[in-house]
C-alpha positions in Angstrom: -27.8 20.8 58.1 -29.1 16.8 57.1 -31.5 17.1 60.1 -33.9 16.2 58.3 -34.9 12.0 58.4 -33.5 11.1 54.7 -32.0 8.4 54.2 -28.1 9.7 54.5 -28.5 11.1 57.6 -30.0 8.0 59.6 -27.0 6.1 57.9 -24.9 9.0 59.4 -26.6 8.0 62.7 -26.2 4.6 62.6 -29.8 3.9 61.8 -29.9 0.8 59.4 -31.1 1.6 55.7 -31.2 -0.7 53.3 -30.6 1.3 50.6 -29.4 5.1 50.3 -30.8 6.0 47.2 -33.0 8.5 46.6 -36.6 6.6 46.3 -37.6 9.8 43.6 -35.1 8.8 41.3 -33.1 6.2 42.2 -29.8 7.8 40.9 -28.2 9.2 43.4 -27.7 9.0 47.4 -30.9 11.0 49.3 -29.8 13.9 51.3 -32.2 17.2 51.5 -30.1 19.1 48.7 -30.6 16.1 46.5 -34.6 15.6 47.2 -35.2 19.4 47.3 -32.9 20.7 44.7 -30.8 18.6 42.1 -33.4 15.9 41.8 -35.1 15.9 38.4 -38.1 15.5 40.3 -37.4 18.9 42.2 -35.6 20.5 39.3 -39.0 20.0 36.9 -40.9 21.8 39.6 -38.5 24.3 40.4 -38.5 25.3 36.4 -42.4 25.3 37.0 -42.3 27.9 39.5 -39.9 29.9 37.6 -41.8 30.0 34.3 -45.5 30.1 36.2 -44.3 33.3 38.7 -42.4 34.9 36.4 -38.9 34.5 37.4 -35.9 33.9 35.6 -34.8 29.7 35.7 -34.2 28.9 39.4 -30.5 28.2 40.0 -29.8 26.8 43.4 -27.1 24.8 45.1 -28.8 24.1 48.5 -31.9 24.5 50.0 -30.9 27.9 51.7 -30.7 29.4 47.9 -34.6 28.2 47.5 -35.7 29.7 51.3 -33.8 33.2 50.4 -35.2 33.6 46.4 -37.9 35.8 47.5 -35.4 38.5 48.9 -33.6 38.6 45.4 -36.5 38.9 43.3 -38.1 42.1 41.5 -41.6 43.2 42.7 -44.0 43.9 45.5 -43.8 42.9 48.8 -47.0 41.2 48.1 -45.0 39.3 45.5 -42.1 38.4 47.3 -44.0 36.9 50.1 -46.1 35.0 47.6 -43.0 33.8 46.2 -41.6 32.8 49.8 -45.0 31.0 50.4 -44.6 29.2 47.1 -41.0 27.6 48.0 -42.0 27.0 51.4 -44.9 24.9 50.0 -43.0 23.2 47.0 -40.8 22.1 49.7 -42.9 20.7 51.8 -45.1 19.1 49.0 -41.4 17.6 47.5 -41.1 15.9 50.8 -44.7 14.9 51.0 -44.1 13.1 47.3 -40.6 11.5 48.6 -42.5 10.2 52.1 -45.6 8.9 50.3 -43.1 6.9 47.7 -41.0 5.5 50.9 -44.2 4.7 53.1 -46.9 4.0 50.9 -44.7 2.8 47.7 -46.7 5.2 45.4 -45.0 5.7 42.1 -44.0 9.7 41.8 -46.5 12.3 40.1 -44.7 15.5 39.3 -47.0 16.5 37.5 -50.2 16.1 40.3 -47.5 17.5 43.2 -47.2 20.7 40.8 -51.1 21.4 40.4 -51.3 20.8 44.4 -48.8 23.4 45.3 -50.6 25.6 42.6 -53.8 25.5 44.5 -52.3 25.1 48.2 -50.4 28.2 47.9 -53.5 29.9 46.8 -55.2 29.0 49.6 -52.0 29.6 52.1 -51.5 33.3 50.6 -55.6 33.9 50.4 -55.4 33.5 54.0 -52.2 34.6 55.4 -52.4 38.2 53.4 -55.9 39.2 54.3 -55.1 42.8 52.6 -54.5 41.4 49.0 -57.6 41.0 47.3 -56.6 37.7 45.1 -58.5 35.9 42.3 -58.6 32.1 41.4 -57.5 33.7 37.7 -54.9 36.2 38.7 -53.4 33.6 40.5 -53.0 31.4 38.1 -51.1 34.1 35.8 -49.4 35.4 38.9 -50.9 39.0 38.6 -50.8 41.3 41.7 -52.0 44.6 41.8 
């Protein structure tokens, strides 16, 4: 719904930006489906996810196809919500990235962003599904029992 601060929607509220461009890239204009889903930024982590839990290559045309992917994959409900939790915090680590290159002018990391939603999400699940019994290594291989 753009109600999110990027750069096209303050120019659609008459904000003055310099420059629409997505400060990840610098291809193309910065809305949220381009910073969360079609830039190669977000499409390198998306394929992450997909290989690292499992899942078939992640093919999504908005942000609404990333927050429903847990309903349409295969498993537990242990594993979908692990799943959930994982797009909920590549999200908000994506944005993270995009508002650290806007406001502190650091250069992207995929690469670091992808081994901090790695661990984050650990943590997030460890503590939000008190009833799974989760390892540091099971995590990493996406194993639930």
């Amino acid at each position: 719904m753009e109600r999110l601060p990027t750069k096209r929607a303050l120019a659609l509220r008459s904000i003055s930006v310099l420059d629409e461009m997505c400060v990840l890239c610098g291809d193309y204009v910065e809305t949220s489906d381009h910073i969360f889903v079609s830039c190669h930024h977000a499409q390198t982590a998306w394929l992450y996810i997909a290989s690292w839990c499992n899942l078939p290559p992640i093919i999504a045309f908005g942000i609404n196809d990333l927050l429903t992917l847990h309903e349409v994959s295969s498993g537990s409900w242990k594993k979908k919500k692990a799943i959930h939790a994982i797009v909920l915090v590549t999200i908000w680590s994506i944005w993270k990235m995009r508002n650290d290159a806007v406001f502190r002018q650091s250069v992207p990391n995929t690469m670091k962003m992808l081994d901090g939603i790695k661990s984050l999400a650990f943590l997030w699940v460890k503590n939000r599904l008190k009833e799974l019994s989760l390892t540091w290594e099971d995590w990493s291989r996406f194993r639930f029992g």
